[in-house]
N, C-alpha and C positions, 0 to 999 in steps of 0.2 A: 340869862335868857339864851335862845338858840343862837348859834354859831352864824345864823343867817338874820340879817339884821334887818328886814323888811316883816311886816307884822302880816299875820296869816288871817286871812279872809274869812276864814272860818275853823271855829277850832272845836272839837265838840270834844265830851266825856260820857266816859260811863260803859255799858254793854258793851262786850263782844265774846264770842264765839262761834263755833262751827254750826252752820246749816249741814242737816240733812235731809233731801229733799227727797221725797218718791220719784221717780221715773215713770211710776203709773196712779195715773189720774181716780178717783172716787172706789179708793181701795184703801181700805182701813191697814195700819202698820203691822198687824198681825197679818195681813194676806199680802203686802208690799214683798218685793220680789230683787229690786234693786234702788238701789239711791245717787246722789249726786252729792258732792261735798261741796261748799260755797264758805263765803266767809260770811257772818253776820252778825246784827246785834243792832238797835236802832241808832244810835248817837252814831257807831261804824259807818251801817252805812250813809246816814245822812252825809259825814264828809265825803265819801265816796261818791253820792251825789253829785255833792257842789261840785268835788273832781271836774267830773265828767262835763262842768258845765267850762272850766278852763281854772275855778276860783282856785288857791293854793291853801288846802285842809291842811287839818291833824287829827288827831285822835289821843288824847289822856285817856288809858286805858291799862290793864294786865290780864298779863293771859298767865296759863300754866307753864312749865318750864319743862317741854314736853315736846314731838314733832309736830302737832296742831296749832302750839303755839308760834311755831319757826313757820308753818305755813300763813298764819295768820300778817305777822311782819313779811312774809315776800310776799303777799296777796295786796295787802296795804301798798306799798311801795309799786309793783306791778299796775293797779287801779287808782294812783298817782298822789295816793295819801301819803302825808310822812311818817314815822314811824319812832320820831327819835322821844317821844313821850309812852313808848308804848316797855312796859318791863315784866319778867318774870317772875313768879312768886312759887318760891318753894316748897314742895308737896300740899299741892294744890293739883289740879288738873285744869285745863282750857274746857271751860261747859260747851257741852254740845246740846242740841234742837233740833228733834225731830218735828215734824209736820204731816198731816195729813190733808191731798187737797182735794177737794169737791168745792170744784167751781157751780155758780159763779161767787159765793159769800161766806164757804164754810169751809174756812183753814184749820180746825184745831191743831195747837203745838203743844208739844210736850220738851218739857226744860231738867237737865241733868245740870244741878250746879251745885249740887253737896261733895263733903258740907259746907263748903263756902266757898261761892264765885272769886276769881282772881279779880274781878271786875272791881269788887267791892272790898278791895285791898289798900284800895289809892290812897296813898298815905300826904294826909294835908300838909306835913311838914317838908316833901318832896317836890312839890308841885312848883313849876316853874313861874310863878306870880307874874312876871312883864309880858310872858308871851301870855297871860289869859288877861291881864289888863289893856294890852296893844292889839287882843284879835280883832279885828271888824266887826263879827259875830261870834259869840260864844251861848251854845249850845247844851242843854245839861237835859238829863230826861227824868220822870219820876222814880224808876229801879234803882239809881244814883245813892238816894234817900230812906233807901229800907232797909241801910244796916252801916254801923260804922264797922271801922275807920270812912266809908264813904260819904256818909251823910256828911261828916265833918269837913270834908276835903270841899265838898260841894259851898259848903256855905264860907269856908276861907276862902275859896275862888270867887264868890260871889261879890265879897266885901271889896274883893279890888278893883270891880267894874263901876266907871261911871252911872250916877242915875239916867243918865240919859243915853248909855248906849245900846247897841241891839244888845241884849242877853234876855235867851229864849229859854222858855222851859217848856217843853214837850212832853203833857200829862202822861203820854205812854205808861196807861195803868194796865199792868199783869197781873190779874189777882192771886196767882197762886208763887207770884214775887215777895205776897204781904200775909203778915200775921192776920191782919183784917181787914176791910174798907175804912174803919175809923183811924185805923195804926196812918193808912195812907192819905185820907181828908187832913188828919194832922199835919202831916209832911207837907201837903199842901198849900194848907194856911199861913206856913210861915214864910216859906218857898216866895208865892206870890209879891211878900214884900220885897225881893231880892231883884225881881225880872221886873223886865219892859212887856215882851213879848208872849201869849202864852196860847199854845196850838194844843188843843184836844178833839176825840170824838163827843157827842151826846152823854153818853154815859160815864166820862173821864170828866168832862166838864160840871155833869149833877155832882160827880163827887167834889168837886173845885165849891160847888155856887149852892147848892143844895134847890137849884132849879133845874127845870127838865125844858122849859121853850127855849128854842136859839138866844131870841132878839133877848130875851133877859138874864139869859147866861154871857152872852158878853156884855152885858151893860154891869153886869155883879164882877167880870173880870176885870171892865175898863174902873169900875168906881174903887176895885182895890187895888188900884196903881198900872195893870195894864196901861200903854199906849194901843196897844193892837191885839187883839182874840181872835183867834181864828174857831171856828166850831163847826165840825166836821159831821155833816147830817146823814150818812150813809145816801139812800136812794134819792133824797132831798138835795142834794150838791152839798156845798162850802157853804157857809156865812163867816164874812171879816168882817170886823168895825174896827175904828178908830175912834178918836173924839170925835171926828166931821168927816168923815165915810163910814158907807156902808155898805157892802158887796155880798151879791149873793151868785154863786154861778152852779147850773146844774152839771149832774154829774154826763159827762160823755157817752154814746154809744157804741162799747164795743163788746169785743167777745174775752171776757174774763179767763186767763189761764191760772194764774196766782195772783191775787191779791195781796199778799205778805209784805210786798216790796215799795206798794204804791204810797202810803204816807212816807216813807221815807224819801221815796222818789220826790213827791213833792217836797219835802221839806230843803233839799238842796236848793232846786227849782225858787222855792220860798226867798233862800237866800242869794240865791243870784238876781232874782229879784230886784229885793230890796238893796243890792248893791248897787245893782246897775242906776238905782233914783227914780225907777216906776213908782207912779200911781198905785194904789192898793189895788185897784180893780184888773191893770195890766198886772201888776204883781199876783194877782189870787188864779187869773185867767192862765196864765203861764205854768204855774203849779199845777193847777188843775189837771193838765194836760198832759204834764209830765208824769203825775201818778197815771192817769189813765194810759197812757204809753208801760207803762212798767209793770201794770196787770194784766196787759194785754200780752204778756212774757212771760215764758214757763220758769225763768230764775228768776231770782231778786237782787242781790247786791251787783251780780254780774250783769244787769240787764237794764241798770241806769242809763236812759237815753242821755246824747248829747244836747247842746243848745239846739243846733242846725235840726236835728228830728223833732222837737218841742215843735219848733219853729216854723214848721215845713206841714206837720200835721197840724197846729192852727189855721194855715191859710189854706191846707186841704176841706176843714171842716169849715168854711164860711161860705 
């Protein structure tokens, strides 16, 4: 295990690479002018999140062996992630992500990770087994699962978590990540046996449940082993359940810069949360907030609010 003997609060997998972000707003990338470079990738930044919130991340990951990959580990480390799970893989490149934003709902991206993501390198026989059975929360996303060696690596990591501890899986479906929607319902299906916890949108969720209402999309996630579903209704807010909750909180009013960053946002928020021993509904209220804080931002990984801002803009908005 790591050299530091206390177990990480949160330890996520999967994605990362370079954001490239426009500098100008509702301008298609052929007329974009200049960009911003970010570090990104969703499992990335969720522990970059939790960071921000004080929790002590990682990240299992690869990047290219390359300067974007060197930027990647001092942007980690710099944004208080660790890094010592993070490695390079030889002629490969570090994927980069373009973006286009028209706010307030309409990010298209565009993903360079041929022919094969560093991401999706993670070799299950490397994987450091105590530190993913010791995290607090361990974290994996759907991308993880759309190709070996990854897929494999996912599910060896899986087998050494208690049934009963947090390990989340966060639908984050990309479709042009999958050969198809059926290649990724599969993944899905099996997936599910593995986790507690399991955070999608509407449309991540129908692919999960092969329903489209909230209330019986998490009741198909909680009857297939879920403890908790979270189901993200876009203009509708959040719906969480549990076995005996059930939470619904609208979405916030504010003025949308980039959306990109805002589920990730929350999902730190998520697990700070559920560390700190809240209630689902302070837990979902708290997230909530924090993606809406992070939308409300024209970067994403870099624009993860602290506790104290979450914190401070709840009691502004009552």
């Amino acid at each position: 295990m790591s050299d530091i003997a206390l177990p990480f609060d949160v330890l996520t997998i999967g994605r990362v690479g370079i954001d490239l972000y426009p500098l100008q707003s509702n301008v298609t990338l052929d007329k974009v002018e200049s960009f911003k470079k970010s570090i990104g990738g969703s499992p990335t930044n969720v522990a970059i999140a939790a960071a921000k919130h004080g929790l002590r991340a990682a990240v299992i990951t690869r990047t290219g062996m390359d300067p974007f990959g060197q930027f990647i580990k001092d942007e980690l480390i710099r944004l208080g992630v660790s890094d010592e799970f993070v490695s390079g893989v030889k002629n490969l490149n570090t994927p980069v992500v373009f973006a286009e934003i028209f706010p307030p709902d309409n990010f298209p991206l565009y993903y360079y990770r041929e022919p094969m993501a560093p991401d999706l390198m993670i070799d299950p026989n490397k994987l450091d087994l105590d530190a993913i059975k010791q995290a607090k929360i361990y974290w994996s996303t759907l991308t993880g699962l759309s190709e070996e060696p990854s897929r494999s690596a996912h599910y060896t990591a899986w087998n050494e978590r208690d049934t009963d501890a947090l390990t989340v899986l966060d639908l984050d479906y990309r479709p042009t990540l999958w050969d198809s929607p059926a290649a990724a319902s599969a993944q899905i299906s099996k997936a599910l046996e593995k986790v507690s916890i399991v955070i999608g949108n509407l449309q991540e969720c129908k692919l999960a449940t092969s329903e489209s209402d909230p209330d019986r999309v998490a009741n198909a996630l909680i009857d297939k082993g879920a403890q908790i579903a979270v189901v993200k209704m876009g203009p509708n807010g959040v719906l969480a359940k549990s076995r005996n909750e059930r939470v619904i909180k609208l979405p916030h009013h504010i003025t949308v810069l980039n959306g990109l960053g805002a589920g990730d946002s929350f999902g730190g928020a998520f697990c700070y949360g559920l560390l700190e021993g809240w209630d689902l509904d302070r837990v979902i209220t708290f997230a909530n907030m924090a993606g809406a804080i992070n939308a409300s931002r024209s970067e994403c990984s870099t624009a993860m609010p602290t506790t104290q801002e979450v914190e401070t803009a709840l009691m502004q908005s009552d």
